[in-house]
C-alpha positions in Angstrom: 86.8 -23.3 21.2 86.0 -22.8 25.0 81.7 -23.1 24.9 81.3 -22.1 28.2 82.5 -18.5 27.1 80.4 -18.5 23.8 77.2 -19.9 26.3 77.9 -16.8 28.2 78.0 -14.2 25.6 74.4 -15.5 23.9 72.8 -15.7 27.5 74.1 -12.2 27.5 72.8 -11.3 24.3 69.2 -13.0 24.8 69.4 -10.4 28.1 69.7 -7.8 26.1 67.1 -8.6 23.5 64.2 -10.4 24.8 63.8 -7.7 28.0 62.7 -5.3 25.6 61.1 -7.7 23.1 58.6 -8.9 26.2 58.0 -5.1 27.0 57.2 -4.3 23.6 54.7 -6.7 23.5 52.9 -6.3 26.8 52.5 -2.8 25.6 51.1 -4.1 21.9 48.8 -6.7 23.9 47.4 -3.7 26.6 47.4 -0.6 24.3 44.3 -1.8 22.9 42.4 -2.5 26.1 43.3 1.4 27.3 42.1 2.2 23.9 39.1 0.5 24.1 37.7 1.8 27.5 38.7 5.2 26.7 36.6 4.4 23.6 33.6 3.1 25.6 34.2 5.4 28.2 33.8 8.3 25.0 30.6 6.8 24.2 29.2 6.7 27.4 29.9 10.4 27.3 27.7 10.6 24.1 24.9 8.6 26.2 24.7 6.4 23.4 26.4 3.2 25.4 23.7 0.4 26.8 20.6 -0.5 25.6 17.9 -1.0 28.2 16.4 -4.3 27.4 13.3 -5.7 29.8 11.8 -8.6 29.9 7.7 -9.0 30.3 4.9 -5.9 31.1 6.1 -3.0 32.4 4.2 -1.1 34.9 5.1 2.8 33.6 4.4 5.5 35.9 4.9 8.1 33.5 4.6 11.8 32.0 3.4 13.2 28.8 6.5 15.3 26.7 5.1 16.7 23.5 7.8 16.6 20.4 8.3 20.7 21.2 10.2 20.1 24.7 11.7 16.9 23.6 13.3 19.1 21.6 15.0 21.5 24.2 17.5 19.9 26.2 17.0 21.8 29.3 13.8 21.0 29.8 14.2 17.1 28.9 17.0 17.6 31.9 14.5 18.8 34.3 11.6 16.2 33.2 14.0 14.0 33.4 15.6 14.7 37.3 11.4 15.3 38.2 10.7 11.9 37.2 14.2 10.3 39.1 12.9 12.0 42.2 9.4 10.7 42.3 8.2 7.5 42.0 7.6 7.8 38.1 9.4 5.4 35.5 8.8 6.4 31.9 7.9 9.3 29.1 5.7 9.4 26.3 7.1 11.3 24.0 5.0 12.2 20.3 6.3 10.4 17.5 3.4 12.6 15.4 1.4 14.5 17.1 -2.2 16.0 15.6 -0.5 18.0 13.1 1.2 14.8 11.1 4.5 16.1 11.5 6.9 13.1 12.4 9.1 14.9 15.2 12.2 13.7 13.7 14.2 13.2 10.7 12.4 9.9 9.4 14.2 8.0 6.6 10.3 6.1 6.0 10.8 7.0 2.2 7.1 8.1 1.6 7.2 10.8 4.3 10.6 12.2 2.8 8.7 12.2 -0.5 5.7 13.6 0.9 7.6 16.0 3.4 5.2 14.9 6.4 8.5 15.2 9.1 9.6 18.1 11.3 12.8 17.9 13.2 11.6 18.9 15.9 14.2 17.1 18.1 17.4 16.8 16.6 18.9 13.8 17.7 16.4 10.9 18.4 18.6 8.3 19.0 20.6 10.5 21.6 17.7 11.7 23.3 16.0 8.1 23.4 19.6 6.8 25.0 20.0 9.7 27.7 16.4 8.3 28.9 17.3 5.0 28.7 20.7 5.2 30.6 18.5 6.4 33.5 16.5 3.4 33.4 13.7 5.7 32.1 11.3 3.3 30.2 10.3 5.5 26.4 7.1 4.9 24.9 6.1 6.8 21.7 2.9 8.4 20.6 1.4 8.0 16.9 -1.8 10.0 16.6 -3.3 8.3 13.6 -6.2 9.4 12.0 -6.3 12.9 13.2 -3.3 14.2 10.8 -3.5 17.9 9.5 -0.1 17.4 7.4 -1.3 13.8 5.8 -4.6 15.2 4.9 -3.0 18.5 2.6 -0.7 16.2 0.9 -2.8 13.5 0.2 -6.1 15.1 -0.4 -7.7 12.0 -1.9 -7.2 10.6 1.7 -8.7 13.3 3.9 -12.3 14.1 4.9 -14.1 16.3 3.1 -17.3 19.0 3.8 -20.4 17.7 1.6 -21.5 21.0 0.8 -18.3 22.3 -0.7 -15.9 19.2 -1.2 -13.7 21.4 0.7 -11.2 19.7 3.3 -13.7 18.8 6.3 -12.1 20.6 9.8 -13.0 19.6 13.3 -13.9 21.6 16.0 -10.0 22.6 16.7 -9.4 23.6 13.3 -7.5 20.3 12.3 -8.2 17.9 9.7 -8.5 14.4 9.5 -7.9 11.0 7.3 -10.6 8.4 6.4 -10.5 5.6 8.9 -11.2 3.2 6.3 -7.8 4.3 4.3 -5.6 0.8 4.3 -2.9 3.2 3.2 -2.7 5.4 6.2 -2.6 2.3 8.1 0.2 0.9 6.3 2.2 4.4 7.0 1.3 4.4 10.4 2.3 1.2 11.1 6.1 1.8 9.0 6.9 4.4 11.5 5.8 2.4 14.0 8.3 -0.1 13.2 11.0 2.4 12.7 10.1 4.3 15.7 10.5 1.2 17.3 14.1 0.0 15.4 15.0 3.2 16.6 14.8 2.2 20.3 11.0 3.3 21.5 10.4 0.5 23.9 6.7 0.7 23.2 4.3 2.5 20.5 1.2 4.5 21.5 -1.5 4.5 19.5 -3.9 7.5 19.7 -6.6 8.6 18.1 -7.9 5.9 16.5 -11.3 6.5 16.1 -13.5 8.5 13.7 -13.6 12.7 14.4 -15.9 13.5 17.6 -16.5 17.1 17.1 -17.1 20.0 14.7 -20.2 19.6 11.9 -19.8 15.7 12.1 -23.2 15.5 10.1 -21.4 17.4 7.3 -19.0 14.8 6.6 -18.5 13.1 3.1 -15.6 10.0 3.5 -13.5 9.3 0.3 -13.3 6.1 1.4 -15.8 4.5 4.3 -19.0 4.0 2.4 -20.8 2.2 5.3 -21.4 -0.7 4.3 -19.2 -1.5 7.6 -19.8 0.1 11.0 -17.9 2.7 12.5 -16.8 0.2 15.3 -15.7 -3.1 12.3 -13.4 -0.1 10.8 -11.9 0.4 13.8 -12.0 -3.0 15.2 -10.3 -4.0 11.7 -7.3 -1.6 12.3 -7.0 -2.9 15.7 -6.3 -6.4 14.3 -4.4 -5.0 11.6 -1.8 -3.2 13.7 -1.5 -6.8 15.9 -0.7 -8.3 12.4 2.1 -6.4 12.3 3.4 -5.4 15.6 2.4 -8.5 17.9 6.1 -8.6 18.6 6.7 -5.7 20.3 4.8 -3.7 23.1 1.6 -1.9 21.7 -0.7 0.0 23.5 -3.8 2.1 23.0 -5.6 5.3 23.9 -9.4 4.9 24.6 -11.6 7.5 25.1 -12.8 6.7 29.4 -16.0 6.3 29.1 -15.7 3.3 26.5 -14.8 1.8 30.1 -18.2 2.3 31.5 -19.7 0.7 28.1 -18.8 -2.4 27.9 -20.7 -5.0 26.2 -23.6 -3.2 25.5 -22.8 -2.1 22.1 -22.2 2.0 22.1 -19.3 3.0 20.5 -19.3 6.3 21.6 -20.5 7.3 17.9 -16.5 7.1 17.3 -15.5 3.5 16.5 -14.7 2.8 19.5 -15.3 -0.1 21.9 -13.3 -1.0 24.6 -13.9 -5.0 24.4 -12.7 -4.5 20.5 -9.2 -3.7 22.1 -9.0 -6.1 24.4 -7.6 -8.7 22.2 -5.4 -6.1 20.3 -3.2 -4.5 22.7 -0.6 -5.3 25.1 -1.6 -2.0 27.1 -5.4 -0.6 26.9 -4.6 3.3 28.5 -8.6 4.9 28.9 -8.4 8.2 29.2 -10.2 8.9 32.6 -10.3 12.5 32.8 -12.7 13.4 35.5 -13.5 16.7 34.0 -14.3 15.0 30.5 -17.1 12.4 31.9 -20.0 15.6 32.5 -23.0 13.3 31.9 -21.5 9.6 32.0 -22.6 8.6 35.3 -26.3 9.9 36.2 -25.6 10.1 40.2 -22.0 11.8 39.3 -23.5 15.5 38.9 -20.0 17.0 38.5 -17.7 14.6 37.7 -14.6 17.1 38.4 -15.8 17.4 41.9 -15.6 13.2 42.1 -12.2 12.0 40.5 -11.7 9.2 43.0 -15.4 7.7 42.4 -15.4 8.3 37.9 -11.8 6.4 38.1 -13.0 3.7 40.7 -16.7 3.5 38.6 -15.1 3.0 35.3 -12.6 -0.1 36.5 -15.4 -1.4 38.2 -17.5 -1.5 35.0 -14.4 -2.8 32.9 -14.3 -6.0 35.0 -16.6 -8.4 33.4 -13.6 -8.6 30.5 -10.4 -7.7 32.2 -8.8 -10.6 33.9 -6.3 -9.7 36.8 -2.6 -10.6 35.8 -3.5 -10.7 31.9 -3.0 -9.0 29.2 -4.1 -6.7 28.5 -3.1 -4.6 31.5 -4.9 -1.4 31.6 -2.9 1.8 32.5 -4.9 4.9 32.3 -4.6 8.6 31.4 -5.0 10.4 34.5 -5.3 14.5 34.8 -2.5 16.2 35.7 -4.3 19.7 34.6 -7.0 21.9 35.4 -9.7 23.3 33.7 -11.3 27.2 33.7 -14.1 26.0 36.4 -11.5 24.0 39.0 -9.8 25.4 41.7 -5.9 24.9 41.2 -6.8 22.0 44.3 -3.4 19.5 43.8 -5.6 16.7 46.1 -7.5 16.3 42.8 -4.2 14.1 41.3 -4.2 12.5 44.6 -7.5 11.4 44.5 -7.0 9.7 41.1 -4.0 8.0 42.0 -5.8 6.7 45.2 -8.8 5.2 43.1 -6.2 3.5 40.6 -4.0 2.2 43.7 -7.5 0.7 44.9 -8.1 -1.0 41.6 -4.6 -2.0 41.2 -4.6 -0.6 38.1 -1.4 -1.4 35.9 0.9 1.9 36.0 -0.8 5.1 35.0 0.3 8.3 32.6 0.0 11.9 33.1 -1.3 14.4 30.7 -0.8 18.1 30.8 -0.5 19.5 27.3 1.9 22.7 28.6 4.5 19.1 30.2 3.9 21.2 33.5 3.9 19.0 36.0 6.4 20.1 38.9 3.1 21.3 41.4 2.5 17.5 41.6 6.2 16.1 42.7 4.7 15.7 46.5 2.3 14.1 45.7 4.0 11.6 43.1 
């Protein structure tokens, strides 16, 4: 047998074979690479592809967006491109607003049970990514114990009128739950969480104080009988909701003239003290409406005329407990609105931004209840 020839005809063969054998497998070993970018790339269409993770405080420079135009795309596009060309960072949008309704659909099984949701926006997680793909930072607001919906379901919870044991209204025609309930805590602290598993980057805590207006004398509380104070029932949910949420970024709306109170003991005849927070929160946000403080200061006649001296006045009296650099870090409400007896004067935001740039203040948060906020892009 001549083995050169039979040497010749397998080298031939192994030709012939393994060309297309090593083809066929580069193919098997890249096909599902090209399949995987085109499915990441699919994703990223979907804005549902990278989570923005930060380390440490953030200083938000950011907007109000009630759970109505979260809902309409549009105008979360506009918000959205308003913010990117100013020198704003992040959106509070309500997680419950005043009238209980959770803006989504919640899977917390006591509000299915207790239908206390309104899907308002449709897809959370969707709209939570498309923020956070611009490098938006999302914080979400919980009003707590003003809660119309809570209140008709759970009637055993809700302030009631003395004269009538009829559900107890304030002056806005909403009602509210007892402070005191341990229950309503525990629910506002579960959709905390799963606000917060759902990718909020930080929960907003509002209204957490007893009701300041409407017939406050005509009050009867199912539950607070007084032998606390106002301010230990708050004070106690303050501590509770650190219990449970110390982990993650917390912070809390005040009312602004709790700033210009501290340690002498008022609570503002709402629970409320701003040295009761300190301790509690990661972020302390005063509200420090000009127009709101008529009668705080007594050599501030109109306060609306003076933004830049209530905002510098009421950081100046916070400083006896507020350490620069440490928690917690306060970032104010500021007002981006204007009331019946103001002139539609724009150097009115600019004033407040000047007296919180002055008092290094941490980040700030603008309110306007209509999301209205495009006269102001100059100036932000």
């Amino acid at each position: 047998m001549d083995w050169s020839v039979l040497n010749k005809k397998l080298s031939e063969i192994k030709l012939v074979y393994y060309v297309p054998f090593f083809i066929f497998l580069c193919f098997i070993l890249i096909f599902p690479f090209f399949k995987f970018n085109a499915a990441i790339n699919y994703i990223k269409d979907l804005d549902y592809d990278i989570e923005v993770k930060r380390e440490g405080p953030v200083r938000a420079r950011g907007i109000y967006i009630s759970s109505w135009t979260a809902g309409e795309e549009e105008k979360i596009e506009r918000l959205a491109d308003f913010i990117l060309n100013t020198k704003l960072n992040a959106v509070v949008i309500d997680i419950k607003d005043v009238t209980g309704k959770i803006s989504y659909q919640t899977n917390l099984r006591f509000a299915k049970e207790n239908h206390l949701y309104e899907p308002r926006i449709k897809d959370i997680e969707k709209l939570l990514s498309f923020f956070k793909n611009k490098g938006i930072y999302v914080i979400g607001r919980i009003c707590v114990f003003k809660d119309d919906t809570l209140s008709k379901k759970m009637r055993h919870l809700s302030l009631k009128n003395k004269d009538n044991n009829e559900p107890w209204k304030d002056s806005s025609g909403l009602m509210w739950v007892d402070p005191a309930s341990e229950k309503v805590w525990e629910y506002n602290i579960n959709l905390a969480k799963e606000a917060l598993n759902l990718g909020f980057e930080e929960i907003n805590f509002d209204y957490i104080r007893f009701p300041s207006s409407g017939n406050l004398g005509n009050i009867n509380y199912p539950i607070w009988k007084k032998e606390k104070s106002r301010q230990e029932i708050i004070k106690s949910f303050f501590s509770y909701q650190h219990d449970h949420l110390k982990e993650f970024r917390v912070s809390a709306d005040l009312f602004g003239i709790t700033m210009s109170h501290v340690l002498d003991g008022f609570d503002v005849n709402i629970g409320q003290r701003f040295e009761d927070a300190v301790p509690f929160f990661d972020y302390i946000c005063p509200m420090l409406y000009p127009s709101y403080f008529q009668g705080a200061f007594d050599d501030i006649k109109n306060p609306a005329e003076k933004p830049y001296e209530v905002i510098d006045r009421s950081f100046e009296s916070s400083k006896s407990i507020i350490k620069k650099g440490e928690k917690p870090f306060i970032r104010p409400w500021i007002q981006a609105f204007f009331t019946k007896n103001q002139d539609n004067d724009i150097n009115f935001l600019k004033l407040q931004k000047q007296a919180l740039l002055d008092n290094d203040s941490y980040g700030f948060l603008l309110w306007n209840s209509r999301n209205d906020y495009f006269d102001f892009q100059d100036i932000l």
